[in-house]
PDB file of N, CA, C and O in Angstrom, chain B, residues numbered from 101:
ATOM      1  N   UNK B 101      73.164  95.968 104.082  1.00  0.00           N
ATOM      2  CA  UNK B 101      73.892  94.722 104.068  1.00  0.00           C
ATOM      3  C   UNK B 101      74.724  94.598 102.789  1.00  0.00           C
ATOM      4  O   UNK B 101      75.773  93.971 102.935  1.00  0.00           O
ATOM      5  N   UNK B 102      74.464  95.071 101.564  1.00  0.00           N
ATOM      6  CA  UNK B 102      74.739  94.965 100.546  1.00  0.00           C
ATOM      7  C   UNK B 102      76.152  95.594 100.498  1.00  0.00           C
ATOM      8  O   UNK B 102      77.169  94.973 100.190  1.00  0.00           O
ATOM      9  N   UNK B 103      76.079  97.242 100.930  1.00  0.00           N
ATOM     10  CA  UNK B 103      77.204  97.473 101.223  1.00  0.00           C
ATOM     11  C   UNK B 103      78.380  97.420 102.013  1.00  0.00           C
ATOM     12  O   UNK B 103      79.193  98.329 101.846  1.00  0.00           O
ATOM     13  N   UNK B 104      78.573  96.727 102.658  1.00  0.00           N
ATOM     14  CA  UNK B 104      78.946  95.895 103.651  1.00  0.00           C
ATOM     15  C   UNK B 104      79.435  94.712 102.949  1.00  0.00           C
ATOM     16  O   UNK B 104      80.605  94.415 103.194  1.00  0.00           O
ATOM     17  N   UNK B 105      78.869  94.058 102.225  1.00  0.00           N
ATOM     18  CA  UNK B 105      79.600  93.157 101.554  1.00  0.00           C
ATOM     19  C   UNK B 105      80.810  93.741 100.082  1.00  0.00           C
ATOM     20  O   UNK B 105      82.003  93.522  99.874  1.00  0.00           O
ATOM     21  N   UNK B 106      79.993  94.355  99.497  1.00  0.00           N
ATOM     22  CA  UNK B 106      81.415  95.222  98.737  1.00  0.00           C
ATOM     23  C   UNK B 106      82.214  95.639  99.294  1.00  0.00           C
ATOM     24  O   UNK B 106      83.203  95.857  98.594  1.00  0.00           O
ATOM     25  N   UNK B 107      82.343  95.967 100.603  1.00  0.00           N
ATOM     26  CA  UNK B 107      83.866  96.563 101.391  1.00  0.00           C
ATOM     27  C   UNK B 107      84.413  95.448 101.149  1.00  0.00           C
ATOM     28  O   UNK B 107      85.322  95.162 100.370  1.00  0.00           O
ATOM     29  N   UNK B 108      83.408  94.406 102.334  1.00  0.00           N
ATOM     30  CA  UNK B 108      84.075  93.407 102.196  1.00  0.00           C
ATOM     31  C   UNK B 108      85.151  92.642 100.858  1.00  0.00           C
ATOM     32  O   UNK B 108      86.206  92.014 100.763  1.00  0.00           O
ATOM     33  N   UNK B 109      84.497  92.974 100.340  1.00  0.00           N
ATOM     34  CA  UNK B 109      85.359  91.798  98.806  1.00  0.00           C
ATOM     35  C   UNK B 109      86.217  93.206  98.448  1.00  0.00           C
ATOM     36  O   UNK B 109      86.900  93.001  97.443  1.00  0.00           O
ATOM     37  N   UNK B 110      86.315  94.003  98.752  1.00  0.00           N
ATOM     38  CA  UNK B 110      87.315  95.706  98.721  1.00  0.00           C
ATOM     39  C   UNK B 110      88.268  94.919  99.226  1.00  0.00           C
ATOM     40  O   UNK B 110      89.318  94.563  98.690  1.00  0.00           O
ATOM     41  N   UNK B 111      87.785  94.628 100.445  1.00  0.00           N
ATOM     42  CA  UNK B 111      89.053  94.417 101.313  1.00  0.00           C
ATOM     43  C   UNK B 111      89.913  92.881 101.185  1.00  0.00           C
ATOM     44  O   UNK B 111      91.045  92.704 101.633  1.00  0.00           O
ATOM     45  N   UNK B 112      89.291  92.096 100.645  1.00  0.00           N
ATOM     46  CA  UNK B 112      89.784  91.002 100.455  1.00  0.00           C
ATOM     47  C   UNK B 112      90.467  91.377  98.682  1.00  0.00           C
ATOM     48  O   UNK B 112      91.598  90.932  98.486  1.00  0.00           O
ATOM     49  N   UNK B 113      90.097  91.803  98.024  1.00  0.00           N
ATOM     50  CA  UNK B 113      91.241  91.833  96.875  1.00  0.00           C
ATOM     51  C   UNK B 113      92.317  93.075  97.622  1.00  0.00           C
ATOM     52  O   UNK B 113      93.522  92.824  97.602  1.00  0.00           O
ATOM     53  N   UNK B 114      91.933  94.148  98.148  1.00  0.00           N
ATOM     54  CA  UNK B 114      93.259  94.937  98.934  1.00  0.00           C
ATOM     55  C   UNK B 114      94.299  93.925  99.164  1.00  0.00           C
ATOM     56  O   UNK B 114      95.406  93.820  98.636  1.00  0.00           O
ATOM     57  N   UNK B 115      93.544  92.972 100.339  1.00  0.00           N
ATOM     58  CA  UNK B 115      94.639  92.229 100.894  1.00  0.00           C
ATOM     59  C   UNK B 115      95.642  91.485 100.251  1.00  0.00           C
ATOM     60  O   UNK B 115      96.849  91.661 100.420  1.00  0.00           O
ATOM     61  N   UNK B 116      94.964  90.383  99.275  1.00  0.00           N
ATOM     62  CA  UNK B 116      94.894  90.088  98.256  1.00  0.00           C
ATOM     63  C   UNK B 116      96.482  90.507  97.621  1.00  0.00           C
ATOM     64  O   UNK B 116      97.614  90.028  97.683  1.00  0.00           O
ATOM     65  N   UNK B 117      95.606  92.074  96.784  1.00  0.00           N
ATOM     66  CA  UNK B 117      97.420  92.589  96.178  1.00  0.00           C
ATOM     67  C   UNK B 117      98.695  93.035  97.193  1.00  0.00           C
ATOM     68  O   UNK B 117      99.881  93.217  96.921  1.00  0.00           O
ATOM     69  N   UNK B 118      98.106  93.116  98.231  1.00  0.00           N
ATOM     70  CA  UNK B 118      99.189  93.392  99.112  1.00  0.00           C
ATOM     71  C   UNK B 118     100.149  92.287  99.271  1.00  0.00           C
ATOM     72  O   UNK B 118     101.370  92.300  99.421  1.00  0.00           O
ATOM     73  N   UNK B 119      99.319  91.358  99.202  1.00  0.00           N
ATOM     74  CA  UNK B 119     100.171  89.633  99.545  1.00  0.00           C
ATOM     75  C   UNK B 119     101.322  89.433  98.012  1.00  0.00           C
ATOM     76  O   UNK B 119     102.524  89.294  97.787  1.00  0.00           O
ATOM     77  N   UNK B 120     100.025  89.533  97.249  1.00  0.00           N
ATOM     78  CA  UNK B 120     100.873  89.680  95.862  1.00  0.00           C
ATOM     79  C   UNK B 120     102.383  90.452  96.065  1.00  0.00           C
ATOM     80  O   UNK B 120     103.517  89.979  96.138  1.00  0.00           O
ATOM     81  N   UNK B 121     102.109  91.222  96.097  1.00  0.00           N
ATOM     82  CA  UNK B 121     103.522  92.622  96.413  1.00  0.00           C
ATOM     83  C   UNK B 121     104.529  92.197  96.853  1.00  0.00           C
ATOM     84  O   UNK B 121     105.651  92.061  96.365  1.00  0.00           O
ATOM     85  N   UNK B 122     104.088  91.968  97.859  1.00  0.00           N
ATOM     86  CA  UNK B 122     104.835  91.377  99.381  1.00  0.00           C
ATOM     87  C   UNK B 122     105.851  90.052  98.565  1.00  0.00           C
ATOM     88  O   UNK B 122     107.001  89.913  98.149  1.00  0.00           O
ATOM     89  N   UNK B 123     104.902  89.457  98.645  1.00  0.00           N
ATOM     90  CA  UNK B 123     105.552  88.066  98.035  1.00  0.00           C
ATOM     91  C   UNK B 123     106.873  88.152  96.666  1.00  0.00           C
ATOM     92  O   UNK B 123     107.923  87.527  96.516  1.00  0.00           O
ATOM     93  N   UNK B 124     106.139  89.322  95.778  1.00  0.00           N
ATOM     94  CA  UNK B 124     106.992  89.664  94.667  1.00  0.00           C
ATOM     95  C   UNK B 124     108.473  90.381  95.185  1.00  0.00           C
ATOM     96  O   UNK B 124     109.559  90.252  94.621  1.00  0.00           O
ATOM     97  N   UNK B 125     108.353  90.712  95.705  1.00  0.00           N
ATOM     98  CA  UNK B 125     109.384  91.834  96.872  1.00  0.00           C
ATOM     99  C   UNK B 125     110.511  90.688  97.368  1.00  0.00           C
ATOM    100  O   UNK B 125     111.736  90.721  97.254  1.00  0.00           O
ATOM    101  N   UNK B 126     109.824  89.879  97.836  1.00  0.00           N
ATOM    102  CA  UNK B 126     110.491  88.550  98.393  1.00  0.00           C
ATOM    103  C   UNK B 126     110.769  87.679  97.793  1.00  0.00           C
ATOM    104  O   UNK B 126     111.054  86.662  98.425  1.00  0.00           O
ATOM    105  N   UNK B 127     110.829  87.633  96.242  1.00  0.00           N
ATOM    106  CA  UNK B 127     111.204  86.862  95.084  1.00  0.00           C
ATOM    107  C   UNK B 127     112.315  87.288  94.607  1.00  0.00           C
ATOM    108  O   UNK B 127     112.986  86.455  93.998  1.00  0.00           O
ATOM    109  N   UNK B 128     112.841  88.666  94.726  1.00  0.00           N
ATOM    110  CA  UNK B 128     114.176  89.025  94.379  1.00  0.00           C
ATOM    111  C   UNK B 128     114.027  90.330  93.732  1.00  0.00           C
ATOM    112  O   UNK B 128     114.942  90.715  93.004  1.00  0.00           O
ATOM    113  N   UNK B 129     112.805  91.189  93.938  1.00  0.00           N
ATOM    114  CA  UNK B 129     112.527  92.376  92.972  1.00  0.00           C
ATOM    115  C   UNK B 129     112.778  92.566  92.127  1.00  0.00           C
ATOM    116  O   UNK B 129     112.263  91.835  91.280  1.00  0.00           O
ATOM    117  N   UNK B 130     113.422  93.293  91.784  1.00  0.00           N
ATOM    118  CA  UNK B 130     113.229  93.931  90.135  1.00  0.00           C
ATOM    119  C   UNK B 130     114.905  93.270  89.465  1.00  0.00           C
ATOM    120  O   UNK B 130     116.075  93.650  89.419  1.00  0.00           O
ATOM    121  N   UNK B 131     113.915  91.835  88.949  1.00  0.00           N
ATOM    122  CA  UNK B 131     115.377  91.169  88.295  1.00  0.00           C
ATOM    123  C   UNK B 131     116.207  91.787  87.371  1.00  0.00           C
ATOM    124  O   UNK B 131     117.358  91.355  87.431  1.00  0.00           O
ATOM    125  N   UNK B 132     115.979  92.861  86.332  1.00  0.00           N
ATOM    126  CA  UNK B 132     116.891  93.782  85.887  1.00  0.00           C
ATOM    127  C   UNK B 132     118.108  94.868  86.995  1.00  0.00           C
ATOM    128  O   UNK B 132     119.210  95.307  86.664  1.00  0.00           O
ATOM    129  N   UNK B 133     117.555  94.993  88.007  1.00  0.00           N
ATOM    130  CA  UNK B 133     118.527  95.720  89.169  1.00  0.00           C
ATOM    131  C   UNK B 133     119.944  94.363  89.197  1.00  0.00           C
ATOM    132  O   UNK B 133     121.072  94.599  88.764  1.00  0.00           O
ATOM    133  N   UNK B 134     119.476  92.866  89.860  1.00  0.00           N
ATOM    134  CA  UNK B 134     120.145  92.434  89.901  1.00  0.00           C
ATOM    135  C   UNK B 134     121.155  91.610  89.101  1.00  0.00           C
ATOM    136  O   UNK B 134     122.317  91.304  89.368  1.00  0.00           O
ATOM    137  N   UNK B 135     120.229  91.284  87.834  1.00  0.00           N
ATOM    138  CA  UNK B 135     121.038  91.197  86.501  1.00  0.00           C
ATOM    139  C   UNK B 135     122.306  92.357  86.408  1.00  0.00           C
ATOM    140  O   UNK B 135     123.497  92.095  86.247  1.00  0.00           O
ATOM    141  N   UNK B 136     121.631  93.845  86.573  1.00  0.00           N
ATOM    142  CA  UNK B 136     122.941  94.883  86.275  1.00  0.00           C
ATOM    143  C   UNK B 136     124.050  95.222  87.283  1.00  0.00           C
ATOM    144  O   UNK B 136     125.078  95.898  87.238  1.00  0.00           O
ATOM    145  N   UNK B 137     123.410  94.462  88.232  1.00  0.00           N
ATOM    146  CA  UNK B 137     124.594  94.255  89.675  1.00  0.00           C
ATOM    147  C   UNK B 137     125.626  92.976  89.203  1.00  0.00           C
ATOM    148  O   UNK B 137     126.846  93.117  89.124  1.00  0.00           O
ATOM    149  N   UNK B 138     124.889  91.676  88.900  1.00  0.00           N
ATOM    150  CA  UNK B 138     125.738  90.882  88.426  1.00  0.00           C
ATOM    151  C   UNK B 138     127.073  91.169  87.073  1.00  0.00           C
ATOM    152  O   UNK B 138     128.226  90.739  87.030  1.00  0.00           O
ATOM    153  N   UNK B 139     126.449  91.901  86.268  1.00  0.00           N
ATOM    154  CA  UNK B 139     127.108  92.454  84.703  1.00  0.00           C
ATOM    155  C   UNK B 139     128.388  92.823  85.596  1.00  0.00           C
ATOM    156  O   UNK B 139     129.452  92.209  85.678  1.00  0.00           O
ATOM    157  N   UNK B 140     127.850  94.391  86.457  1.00  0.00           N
ATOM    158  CA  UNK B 140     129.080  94.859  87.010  1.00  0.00           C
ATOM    159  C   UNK B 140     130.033  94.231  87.672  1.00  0.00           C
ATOM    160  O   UNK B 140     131.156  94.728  87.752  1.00  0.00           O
ATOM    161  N   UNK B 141     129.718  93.020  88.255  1.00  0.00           N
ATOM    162  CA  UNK B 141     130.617  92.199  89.204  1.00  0.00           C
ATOM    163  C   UNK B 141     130.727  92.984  90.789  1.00  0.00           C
ATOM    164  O   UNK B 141     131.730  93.250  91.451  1.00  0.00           O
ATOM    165  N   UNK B 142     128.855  93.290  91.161  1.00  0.00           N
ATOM    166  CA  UNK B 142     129.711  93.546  92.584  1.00  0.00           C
ATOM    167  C   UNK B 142     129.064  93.060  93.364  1.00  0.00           C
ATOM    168  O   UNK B 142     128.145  92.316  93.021  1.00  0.00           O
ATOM    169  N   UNK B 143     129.312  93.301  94.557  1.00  0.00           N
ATOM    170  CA  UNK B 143     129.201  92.180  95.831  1.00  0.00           C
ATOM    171  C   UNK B 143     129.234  92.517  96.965  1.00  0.00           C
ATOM    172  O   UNK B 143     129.661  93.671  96.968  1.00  0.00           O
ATOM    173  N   UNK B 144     129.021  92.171  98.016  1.00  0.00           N
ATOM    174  CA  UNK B 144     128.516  92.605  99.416  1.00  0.00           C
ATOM    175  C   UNK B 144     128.058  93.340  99.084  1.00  0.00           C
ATOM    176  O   UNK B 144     127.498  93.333  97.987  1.00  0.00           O
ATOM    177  N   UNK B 145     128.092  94.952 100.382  1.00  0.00           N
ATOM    178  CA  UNK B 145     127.593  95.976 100.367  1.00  0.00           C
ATOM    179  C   UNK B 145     127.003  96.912  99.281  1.00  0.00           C
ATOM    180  O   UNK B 145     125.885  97.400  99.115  1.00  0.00           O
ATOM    181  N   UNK B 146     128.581  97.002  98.370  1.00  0.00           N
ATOM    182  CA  UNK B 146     128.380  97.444  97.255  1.00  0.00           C
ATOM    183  C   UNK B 146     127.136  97.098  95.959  1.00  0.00           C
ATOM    184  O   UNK B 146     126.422  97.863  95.310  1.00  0.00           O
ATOM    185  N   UNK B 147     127.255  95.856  95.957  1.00  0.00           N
ATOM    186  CA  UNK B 147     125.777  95.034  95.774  1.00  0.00           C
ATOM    187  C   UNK B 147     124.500  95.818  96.026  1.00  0.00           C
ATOM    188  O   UNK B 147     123.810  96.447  95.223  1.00  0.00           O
ATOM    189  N   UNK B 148     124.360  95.643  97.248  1.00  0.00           N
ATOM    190  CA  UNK B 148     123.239  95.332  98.180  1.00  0.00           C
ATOM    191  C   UNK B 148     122.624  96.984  98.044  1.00  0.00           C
ATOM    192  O   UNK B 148     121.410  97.176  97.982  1.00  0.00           O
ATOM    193  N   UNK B 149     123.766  98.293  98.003  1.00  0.00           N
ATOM    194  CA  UNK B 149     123.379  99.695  98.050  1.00  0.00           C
ATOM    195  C   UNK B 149     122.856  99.649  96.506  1.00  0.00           C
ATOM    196  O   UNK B 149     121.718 100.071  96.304  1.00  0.00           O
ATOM    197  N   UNK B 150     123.695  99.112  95.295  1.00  0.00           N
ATOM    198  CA  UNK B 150     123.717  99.292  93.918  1.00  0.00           C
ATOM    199  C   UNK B 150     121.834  98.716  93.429  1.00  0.00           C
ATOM    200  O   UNK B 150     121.031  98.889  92.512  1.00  0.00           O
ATOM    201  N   UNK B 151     121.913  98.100  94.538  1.00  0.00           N
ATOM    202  CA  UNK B 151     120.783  96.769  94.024  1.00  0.00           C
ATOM    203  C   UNK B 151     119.266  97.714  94.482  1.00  0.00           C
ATOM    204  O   UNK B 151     118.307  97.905  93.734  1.00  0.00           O
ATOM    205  N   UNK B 152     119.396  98.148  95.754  1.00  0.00           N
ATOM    206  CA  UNK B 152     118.191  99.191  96.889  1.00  0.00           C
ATOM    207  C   UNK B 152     118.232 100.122  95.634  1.00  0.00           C
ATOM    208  O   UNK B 152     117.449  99.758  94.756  1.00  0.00           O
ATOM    209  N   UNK B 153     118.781 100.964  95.417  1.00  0.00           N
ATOM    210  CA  UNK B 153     118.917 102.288  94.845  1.00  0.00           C
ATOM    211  C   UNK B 153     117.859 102.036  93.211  1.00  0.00           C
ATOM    212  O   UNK B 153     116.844 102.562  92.757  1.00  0.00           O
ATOM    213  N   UNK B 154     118.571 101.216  92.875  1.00  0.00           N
ATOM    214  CA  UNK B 154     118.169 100.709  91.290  1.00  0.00           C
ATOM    215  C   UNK B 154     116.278 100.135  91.572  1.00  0.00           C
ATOM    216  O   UNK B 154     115.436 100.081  90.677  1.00  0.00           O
ATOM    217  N   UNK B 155     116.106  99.866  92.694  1.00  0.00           N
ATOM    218  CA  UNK B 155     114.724  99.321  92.596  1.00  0.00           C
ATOM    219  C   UNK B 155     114.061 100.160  93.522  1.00  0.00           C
ATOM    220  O   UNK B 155     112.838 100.019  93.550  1.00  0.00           O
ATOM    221  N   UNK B 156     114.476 100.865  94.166  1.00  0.00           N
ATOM    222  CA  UNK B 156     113.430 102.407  94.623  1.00  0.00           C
ATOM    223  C   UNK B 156     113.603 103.645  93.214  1.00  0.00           C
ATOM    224  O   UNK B 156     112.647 104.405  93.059  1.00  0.00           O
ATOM    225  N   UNK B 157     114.660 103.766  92.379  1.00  0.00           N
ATOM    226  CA  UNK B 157     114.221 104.318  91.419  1.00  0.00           C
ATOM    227  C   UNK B 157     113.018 103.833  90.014  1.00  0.00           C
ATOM    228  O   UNK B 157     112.292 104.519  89.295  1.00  0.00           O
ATOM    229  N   UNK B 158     113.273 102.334  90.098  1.00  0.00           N
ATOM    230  CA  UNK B 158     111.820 101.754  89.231  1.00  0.00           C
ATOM    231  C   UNK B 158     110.971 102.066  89.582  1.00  0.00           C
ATOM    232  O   UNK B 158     110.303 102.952  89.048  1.00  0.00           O
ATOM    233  N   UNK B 159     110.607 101.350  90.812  1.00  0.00           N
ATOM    234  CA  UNK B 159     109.380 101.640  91.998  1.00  0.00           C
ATOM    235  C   UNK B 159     108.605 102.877  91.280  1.00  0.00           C
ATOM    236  O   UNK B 159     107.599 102.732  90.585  1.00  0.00           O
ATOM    237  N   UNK B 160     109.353 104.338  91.612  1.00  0.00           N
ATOM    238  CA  UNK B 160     109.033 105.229  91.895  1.00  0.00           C
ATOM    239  C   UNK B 160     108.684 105.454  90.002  1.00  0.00           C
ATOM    240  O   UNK B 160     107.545 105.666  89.586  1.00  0.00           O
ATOM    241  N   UNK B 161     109.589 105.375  89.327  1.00  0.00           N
ATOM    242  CA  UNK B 161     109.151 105.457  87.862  1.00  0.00           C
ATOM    243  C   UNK B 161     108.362 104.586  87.404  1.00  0.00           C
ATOM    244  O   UNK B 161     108.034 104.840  86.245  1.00  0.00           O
ATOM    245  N   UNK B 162     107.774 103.367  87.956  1.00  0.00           N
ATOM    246  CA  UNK B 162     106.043 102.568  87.960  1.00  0.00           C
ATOM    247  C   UNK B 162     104.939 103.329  88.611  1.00  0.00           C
ATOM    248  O   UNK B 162     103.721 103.326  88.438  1.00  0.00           O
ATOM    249  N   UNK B 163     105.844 104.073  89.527  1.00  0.00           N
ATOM    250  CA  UNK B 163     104.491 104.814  90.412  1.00  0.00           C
ATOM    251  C   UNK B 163     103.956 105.855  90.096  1.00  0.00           C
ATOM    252  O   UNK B 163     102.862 106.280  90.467  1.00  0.00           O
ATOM    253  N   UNK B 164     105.284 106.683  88.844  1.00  0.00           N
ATOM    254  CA  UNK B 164     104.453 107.661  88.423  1.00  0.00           C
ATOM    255  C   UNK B 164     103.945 107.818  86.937  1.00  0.00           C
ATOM    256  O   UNK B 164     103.395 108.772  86.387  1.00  0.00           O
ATOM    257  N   UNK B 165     104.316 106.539  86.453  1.00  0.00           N
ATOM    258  CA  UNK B 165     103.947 106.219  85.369  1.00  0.00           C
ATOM    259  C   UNK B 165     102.073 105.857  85.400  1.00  0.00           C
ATOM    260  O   UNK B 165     101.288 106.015  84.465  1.00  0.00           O
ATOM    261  N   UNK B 166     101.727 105.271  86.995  1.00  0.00           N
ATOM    262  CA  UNK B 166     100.544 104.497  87.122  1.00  0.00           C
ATOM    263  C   UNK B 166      99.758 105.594  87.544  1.00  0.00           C
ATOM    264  O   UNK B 166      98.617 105.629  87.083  1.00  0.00           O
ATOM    265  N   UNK B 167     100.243 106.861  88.624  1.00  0.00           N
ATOM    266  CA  UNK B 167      99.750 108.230  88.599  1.00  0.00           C
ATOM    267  C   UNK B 167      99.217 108.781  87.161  1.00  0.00           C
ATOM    268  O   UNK B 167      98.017 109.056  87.159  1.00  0.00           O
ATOM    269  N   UNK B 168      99.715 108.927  86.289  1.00  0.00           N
ATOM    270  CA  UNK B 168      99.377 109.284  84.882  1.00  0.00           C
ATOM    271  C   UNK B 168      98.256 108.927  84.337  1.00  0.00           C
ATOM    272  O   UNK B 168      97.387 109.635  83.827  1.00  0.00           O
ATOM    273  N   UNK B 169      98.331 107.337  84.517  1.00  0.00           N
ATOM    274  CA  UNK B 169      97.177 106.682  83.860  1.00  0.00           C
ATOM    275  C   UNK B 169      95.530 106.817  84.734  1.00  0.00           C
ATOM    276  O   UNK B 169      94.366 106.468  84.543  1.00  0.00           O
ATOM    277  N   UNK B 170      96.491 107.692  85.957  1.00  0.00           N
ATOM    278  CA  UNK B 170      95.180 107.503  86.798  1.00  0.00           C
ATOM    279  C   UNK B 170      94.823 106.305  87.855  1.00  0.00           C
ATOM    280  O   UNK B 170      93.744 106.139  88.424  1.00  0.00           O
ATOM    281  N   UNK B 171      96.181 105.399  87.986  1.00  0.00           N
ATOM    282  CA  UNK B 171      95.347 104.439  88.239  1.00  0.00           C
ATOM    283  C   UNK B 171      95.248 104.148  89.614  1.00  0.00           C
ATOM    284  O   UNK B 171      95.787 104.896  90.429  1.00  0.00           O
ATOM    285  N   UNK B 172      94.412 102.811  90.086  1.00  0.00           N
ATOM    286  CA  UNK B 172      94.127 103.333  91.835  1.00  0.00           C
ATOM    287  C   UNK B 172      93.615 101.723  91.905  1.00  0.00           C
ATOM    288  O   UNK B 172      92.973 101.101  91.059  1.00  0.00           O
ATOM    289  N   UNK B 173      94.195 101.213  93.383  1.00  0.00           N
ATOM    290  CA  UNK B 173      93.772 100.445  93.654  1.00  0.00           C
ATOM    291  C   UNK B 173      94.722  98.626  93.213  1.00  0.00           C
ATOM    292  O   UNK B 173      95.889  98.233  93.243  1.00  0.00           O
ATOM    293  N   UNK B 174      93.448  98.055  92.868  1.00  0.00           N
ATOM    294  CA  UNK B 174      94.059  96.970  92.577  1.00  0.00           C
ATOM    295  C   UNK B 174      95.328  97.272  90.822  1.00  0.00           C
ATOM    296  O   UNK B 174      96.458  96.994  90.423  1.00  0.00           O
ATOM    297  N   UNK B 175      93.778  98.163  90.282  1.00  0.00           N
ATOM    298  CA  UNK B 175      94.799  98.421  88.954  1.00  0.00           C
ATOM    299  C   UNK B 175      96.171  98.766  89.122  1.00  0.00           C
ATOM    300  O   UNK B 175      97.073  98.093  88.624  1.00  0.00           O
ATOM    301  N   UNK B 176      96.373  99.852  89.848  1.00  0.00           N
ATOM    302  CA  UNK B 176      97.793 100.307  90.037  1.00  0.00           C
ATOM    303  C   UNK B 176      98.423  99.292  90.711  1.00  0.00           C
ATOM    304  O   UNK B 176      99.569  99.733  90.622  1.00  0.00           O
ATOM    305  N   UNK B 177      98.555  98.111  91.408  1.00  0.00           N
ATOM    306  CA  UNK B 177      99.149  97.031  92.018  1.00  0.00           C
ATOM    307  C   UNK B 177      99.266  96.946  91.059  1.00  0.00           C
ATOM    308  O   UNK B 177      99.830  97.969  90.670  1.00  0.00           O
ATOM    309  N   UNK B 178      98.990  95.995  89.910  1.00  0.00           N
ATOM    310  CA  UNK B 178      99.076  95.272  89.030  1.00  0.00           C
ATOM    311  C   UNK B 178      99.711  95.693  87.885  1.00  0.00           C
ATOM    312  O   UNK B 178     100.292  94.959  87.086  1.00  0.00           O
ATOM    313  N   UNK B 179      99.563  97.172  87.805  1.00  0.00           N
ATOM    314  CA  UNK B 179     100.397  97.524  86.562  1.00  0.00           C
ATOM    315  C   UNK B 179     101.644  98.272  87.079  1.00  0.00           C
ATOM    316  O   UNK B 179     102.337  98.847  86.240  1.00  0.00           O
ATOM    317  N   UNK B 180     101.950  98.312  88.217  1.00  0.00           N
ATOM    318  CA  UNK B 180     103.080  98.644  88.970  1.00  0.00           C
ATOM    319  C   UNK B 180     104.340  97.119  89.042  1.00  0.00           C
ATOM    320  O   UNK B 180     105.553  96.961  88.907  1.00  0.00           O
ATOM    321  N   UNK B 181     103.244  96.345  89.307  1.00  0.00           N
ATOM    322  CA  UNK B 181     104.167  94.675  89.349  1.00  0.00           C
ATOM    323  C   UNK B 181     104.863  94.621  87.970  1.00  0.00           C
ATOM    324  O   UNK B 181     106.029  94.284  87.761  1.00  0.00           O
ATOM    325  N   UNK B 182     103.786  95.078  86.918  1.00  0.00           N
ATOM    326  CA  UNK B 182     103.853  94.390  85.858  1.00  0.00           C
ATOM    327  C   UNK B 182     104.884  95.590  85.013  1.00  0.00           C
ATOM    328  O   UNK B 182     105.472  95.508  83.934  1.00  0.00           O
ATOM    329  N   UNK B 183     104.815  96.506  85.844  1.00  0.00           N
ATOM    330  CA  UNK B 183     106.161  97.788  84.669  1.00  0.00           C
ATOM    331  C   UNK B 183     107.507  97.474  85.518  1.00  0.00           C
ATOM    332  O   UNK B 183     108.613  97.835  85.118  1.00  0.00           O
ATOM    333  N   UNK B 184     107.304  96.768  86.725  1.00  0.00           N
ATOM    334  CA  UNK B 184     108.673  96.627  87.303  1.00  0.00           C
ATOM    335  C   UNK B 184     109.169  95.232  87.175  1.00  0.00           C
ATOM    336  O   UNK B 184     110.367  95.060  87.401  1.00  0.00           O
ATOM    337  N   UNK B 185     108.379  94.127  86.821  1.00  0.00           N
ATOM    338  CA  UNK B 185     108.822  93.249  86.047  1.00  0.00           C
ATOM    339  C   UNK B 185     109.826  93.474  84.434  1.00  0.00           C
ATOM    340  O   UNK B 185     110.840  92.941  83.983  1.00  0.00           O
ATOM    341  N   UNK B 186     109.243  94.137  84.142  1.00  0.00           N
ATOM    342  CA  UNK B 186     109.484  94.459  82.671  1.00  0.00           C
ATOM    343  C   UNK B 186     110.409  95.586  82.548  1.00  0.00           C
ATOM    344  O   UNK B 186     110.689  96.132  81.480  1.00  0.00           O
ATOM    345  N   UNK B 187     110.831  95.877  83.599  1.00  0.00           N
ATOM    346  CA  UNK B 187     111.871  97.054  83.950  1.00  0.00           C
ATOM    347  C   UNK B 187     113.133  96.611  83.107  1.00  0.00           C
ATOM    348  O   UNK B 187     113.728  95.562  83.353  1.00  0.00           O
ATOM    349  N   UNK B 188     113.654  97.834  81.685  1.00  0.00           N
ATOM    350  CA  UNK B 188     114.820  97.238  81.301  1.00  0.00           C
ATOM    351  C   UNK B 188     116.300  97.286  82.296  1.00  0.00           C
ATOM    352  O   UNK B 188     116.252  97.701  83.454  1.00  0.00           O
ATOM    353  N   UNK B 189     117.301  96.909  81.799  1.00  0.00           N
ATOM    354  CA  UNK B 189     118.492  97.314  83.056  1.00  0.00           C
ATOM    355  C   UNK B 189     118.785  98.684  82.543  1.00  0.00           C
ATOM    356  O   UNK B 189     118.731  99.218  81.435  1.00  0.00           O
ATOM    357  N   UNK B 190     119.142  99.090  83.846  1.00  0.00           N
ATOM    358  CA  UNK B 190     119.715 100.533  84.023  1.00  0.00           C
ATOM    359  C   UNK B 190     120.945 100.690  83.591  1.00  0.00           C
ATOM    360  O   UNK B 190     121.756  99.767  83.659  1.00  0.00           O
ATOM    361  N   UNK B 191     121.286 102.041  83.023  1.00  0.00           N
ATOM    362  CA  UNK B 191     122.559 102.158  82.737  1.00  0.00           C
ATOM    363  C   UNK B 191     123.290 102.652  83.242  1.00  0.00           C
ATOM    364  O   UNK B 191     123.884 103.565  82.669  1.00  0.00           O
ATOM    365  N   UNK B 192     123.584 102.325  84.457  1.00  0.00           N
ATOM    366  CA  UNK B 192     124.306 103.172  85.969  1.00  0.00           C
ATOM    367  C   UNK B 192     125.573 103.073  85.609  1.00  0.00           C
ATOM    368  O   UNK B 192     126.458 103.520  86.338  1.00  0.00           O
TER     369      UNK B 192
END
């Protein structure tokens, strides 16, 4: 029974950071992408490709920054949010 309840609360902080994510994702991602979209002055499409590109390359440089440290789980949610928050602007 015991173990069964640690999945349980596994699975409820899983969910948990997933919501987190999710939600952050849907806040405007990685406000340095769109700060350096604004600097440049661009718009529609051009925008929108400049803006994707710039925050799957953070992403991926939080992800392997959090690989390094080893980290897994909730930790890596959290220090993935928290290096792509803090993401400086790119110099595209």
């Amino acid at each position: 029974m015991r173990r069964i309840q640690g999945w349980a609360a596994f699975g409820v902080v899983l969910v948990g950071a997933c919501c987190a994510a999710a939600a952050w994702a849907a806040d405007g991602g990685v406000p340095a992408c769109e700060a350096a979209a604004r600097e440049k002055k661009l718009a529609g499409a051009a925008k929108t490709s400049f803006v994707q590109k710039c925050e799957k390359d953070a992403q991926a440089r939080c992800e392997a920054q959090a690989s390094e440290k080893k980290l897994a789980g909730a930790a890596k949610t959290s220090f993935v949010n928290k290096c792509l928050r803090e993401t400086p602007t790119p110099a595209q």
